[in-house]
C-alpha positions in Angstrom: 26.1 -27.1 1.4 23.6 -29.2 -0.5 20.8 -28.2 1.5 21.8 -24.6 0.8 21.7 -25.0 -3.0 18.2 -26.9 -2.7 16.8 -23.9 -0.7 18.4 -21.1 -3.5 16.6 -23.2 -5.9 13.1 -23.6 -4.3 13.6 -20.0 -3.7 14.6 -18.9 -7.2 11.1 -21.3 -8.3 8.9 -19.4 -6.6 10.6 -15.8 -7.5 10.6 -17.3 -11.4 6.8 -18.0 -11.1 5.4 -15.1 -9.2 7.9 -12.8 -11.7 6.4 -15.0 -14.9 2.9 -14.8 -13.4 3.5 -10.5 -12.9 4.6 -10.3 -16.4 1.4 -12.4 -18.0 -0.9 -10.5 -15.8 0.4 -6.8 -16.3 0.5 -8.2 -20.5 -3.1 -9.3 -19.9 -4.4 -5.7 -18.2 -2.2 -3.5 -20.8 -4.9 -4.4 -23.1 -7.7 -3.2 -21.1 -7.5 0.7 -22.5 -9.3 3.1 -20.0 -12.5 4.8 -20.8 -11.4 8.4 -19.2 -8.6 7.9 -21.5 -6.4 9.0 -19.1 -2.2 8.2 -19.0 0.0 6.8 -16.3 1.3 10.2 -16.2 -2.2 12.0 -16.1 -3.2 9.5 -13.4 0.0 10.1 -11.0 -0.4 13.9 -11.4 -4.4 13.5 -10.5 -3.8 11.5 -7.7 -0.8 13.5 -6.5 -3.5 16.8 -6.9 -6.7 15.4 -5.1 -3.9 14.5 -2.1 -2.6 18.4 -2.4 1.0 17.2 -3.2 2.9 19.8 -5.3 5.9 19.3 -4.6 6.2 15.9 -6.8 7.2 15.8 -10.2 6.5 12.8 -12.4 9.1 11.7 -14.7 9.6 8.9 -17.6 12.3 6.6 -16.8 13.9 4.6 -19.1 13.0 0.7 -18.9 10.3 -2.3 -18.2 8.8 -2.4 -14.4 11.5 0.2 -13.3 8.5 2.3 -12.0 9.9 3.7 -8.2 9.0 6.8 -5.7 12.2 8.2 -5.1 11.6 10.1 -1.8 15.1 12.2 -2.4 14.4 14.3 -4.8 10.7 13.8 -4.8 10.0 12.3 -8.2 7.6 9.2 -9.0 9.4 8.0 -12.0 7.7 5.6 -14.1 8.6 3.6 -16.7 8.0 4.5 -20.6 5.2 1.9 -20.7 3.5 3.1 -17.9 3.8 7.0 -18.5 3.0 7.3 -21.6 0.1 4.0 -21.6 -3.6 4.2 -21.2 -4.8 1.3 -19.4 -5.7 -1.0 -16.3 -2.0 -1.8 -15.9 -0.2 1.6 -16.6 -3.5 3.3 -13.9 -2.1 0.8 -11.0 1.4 1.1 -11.2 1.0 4.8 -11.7 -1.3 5.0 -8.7 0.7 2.7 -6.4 3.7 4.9 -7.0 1.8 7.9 -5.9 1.0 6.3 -3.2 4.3 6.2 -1.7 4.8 9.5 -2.4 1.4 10.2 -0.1 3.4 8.4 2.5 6.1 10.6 2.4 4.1 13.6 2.4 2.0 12.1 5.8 5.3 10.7 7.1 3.7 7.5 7.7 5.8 5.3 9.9 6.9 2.1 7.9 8.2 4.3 5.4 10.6 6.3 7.5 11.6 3.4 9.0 12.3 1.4 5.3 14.4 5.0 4.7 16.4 5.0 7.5 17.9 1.3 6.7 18.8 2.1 3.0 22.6 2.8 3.8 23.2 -0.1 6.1 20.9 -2.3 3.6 23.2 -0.8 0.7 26.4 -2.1 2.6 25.0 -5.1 3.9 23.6 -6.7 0.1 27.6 -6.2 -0.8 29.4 -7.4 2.2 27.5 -10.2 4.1 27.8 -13.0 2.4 31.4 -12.3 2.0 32.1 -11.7 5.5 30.7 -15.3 6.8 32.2 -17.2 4.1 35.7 -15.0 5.3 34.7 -16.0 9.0 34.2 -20.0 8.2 38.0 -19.7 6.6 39.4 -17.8 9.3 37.6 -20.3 11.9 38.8 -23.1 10.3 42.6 -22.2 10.0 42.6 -20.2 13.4 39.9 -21.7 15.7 37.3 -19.5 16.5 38.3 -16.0 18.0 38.7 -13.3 14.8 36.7 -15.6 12.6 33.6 -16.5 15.0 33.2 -12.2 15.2 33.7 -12.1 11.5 31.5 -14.8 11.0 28.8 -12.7 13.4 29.4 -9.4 12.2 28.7 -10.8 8.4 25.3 -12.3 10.0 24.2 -9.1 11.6 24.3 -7.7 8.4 22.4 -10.6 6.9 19.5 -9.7 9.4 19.6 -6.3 8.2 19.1 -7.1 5.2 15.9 -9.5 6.0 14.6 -6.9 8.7 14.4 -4.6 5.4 12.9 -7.0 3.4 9.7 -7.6 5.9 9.7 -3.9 6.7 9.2 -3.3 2.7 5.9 -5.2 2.9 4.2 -3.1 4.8 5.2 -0.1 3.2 4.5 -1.7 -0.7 0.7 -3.5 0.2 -0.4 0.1 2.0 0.4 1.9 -1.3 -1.0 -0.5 -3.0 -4.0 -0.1 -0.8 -4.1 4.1 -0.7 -3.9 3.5 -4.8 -6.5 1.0 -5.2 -8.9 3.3 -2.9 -8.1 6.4 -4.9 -8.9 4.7 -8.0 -12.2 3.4 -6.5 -13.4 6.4 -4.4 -12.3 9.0 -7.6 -14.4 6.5 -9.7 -11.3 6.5 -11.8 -11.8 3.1 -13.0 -14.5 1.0 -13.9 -14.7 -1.9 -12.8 -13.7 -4.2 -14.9 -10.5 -1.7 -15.2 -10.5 -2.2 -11.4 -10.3 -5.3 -11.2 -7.5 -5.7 -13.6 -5.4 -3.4 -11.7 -6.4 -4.7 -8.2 -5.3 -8.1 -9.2 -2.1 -6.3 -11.1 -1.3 -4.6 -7.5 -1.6 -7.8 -5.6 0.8 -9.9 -7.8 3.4 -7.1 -8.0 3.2 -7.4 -3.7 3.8 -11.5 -4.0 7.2 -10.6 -6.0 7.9 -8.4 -2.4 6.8 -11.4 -0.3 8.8 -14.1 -2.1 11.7 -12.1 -2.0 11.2 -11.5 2.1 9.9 -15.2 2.9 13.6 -15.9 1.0 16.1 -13.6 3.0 14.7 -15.2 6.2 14.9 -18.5 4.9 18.5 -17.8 3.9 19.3 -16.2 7.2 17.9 -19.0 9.2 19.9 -21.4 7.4 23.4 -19.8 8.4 22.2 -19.2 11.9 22.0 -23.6 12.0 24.8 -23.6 10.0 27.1 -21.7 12.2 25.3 -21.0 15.4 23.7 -24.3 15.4 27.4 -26.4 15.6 28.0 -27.9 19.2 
C-alpha cells in the first residue's frame, strides 16, 4: 500500500500546482479590463447570438471557478466573478462555456458521448473504491469466488470512471478552441487580452489532464495489484 500512497501524493502535487498555477494566472488576467467593455455575461450572450443559439439562457451562479454548461436545462451558468467582470479572464471562461453549449446545439460527438456516461460515472465515483477494497476482504476470508467478482465489478467501474476522464479532454480543449476562435475571428479581444485568456484556457485544460493522467494511474495500479497476483 506504500506505493499507493506515494502515487496519491505525486498525484495530489501536480493537481496542487496546476490548481495554484490556474488561480495566479486567472488573478493575473482579471486585471486586464477589456476595451469593448464588455461582461462575461455580455460576452456569452454575443457568442451564443453570432452561433444563432436562443434557446440558452445565461445565469450567475453562486461561487469561485463554478462556471459549467449544463446541457439539461440549457443554461451556461457562470460564476459571480465572471458574469458580472470585465476582463481577459471573465471573456475566456464566459466564451469556453458557450462553447460547450455550441456543441450541444451541433451535437458534436465527444459531447454526447461524455453525456451518456454521467449516470454510471455518478455511481461509479461512489461505489468503486468500496467495492474492491470489499472484494480484497471477501477474497481473503473466502478465497476467491464472490470476492474475485466483487473485486472485478468494483474495477469496471473504476475504468468507467477513467474512460470519462480522457473522454472530458476532448470535449473541454475543443471548447476551449471554438471560444478562443470566436474571440479572435469576432475581433473581440485585443491581443494582449487574447493572449491572457488563451493562456487562461490552456491552464484551466492541464487541471482536466492531471486529473485524467491520475484516474489511469490509479486504475493501473489496482489492475497489478489484484490482476497482477500469481
Amino acid at each position: 500500500m506504500g506505493s499507493y500512497y506515494l502515487l496519491l501524493g505525486a498525484i495530489a502535487l501536480a493537481s496542487w500546482l496546476v490548481s495554484s498555477t490556474l488561480k495566479r494566472k486567472f488573478a493575473t488576467y482579471s486585471k486586464i479590463h477589456l476595451r469593448n467593455g464588455l461582461s462575461g455575461a455580455e460576452i456569452a450572450e454575443k457568442m451564443l447570438s453570432d452561433h444563432g443559439i436562443r434557446n440558452v439562457k445565461v445565469v450567475s451562479v453562486a461561487g469561485r471557478l463554478t462556471d459549467h454548461y449544463n446541457p439539461r436545462d440549457r443554461t451556461v451558468n457562470l460564476s459571480e466573478a465572471v458574469y458580472n467582470e470585465r476582463n481577459a479572464a471573465a471573456a475566456a471562461v464566459a466564451a469556453h462555456e458557450c462553447g460547450h453549449a455550441v456543441q450541444h446545439a451541433q451535437a458534436y460527438s465527444w459531447l454526447k458521448m461524455r453525456s451518456a456516461l454521467v449516470p454510471a460515472v455518478n455511481i461509479s465515483s461512489k461505489l468503486s473504491m468500496w467495492l474492491i477494497m470489499g472484494g480484497l476482504i471477501l477474497g481473503a476470508g473466502a478465497g476467491l469466488g464472490l470476492g474475485y467478482w466483487v473485486v472485478v465489478l468494483g474495477f469496471v467501474l473504476m475504468a468507467v470512471a477513467t474512460a470519462f476522464s480522457f473522454i472530458t479532454l476532448p470535449v473541454e480543449y475543443d471548447a476551449s478552441n471554438r471560444a478562443l476562435a470566436w474571440l479572435k475571428n469576432k475581433n473581440m479581444l485585443s491581443q494582449e487580452e487574447y493572449k491572457g485568456s488563451e493562456d487562461a484556457l490552456k491552464w484551466a485544460a492541464r487541471t482536466y489532464l492531471v486529473a485524467a493522467l491520475g484516474s489511469l494511474a490509479t486504475l493501473v495500479y489496482w489492475a497489478l495489484q489484484v490482476f497482477g497476483r500469481d
